[in-house]
N, C-alpha and C positions, 0 to 999 in steps of 0.2 A: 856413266862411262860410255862412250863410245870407240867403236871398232873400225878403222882405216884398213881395207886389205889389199895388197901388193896386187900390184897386174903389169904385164911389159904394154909399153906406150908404142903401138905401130903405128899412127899417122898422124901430123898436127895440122890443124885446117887454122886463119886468123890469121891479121896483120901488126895487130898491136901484142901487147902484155894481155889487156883488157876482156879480149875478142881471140885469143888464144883456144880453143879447142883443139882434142887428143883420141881417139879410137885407140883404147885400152884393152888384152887380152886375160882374161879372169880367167885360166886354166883352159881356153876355147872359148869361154862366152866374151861377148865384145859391146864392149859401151861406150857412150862415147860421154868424154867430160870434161871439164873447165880444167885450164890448164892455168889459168889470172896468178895463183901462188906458187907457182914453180915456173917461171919463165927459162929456168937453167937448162928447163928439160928438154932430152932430146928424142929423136925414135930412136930406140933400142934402150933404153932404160926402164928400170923399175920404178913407178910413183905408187906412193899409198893412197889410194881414195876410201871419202868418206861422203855418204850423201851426193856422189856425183860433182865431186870437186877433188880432185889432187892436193894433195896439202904439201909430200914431201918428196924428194927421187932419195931412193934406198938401193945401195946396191943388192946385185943378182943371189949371192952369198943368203942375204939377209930374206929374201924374198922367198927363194927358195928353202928356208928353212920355216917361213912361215905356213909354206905348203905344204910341209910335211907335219906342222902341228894342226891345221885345218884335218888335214888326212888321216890323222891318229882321232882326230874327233869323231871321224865320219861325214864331217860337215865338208868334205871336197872329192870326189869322182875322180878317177880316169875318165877323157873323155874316152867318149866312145859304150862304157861302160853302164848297164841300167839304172 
């Protein structure tokens, strides 16, 4: 089984589909990743990444309820927070 987890998409850098990259926010932390399988995407959306690839855009609803079962696990911080 693998795990895709929600982040909002603030910046896409690429010219094609192909060469598409995205700077992703993980609750503050920020990665940046293939965007090749969701060309739909835009900034201000939620994509799911796996491995440093966007697989799907999930609305904000869905994302954020993802963060709160991360957060019931322990497995997600307030930033800021130790």
């Amino acid at each position: 089984m693998c795990l895709a987890v929600p982040g909002k998409l603030l910046e896409i850098t690429g010219e094609d589909d192909l060469s598409r990259r995205g700077k992703v926010s993980f609750g503050g932390v920020l990665k940046e990743v293939s965007l090749a399988f969701v060309p739909q995407a835009q900034v201000g959306d939620y994509v799911t990444v796996h491995v440093g690839v966007a697989l799907s855009v999930v609305d904000e609803a869905e994302a954020l309820q993802v963060f709160e079962y991360l957060r019931q696990l322990g497995e997600l911080q307030e930033e800021g927070s130790p």
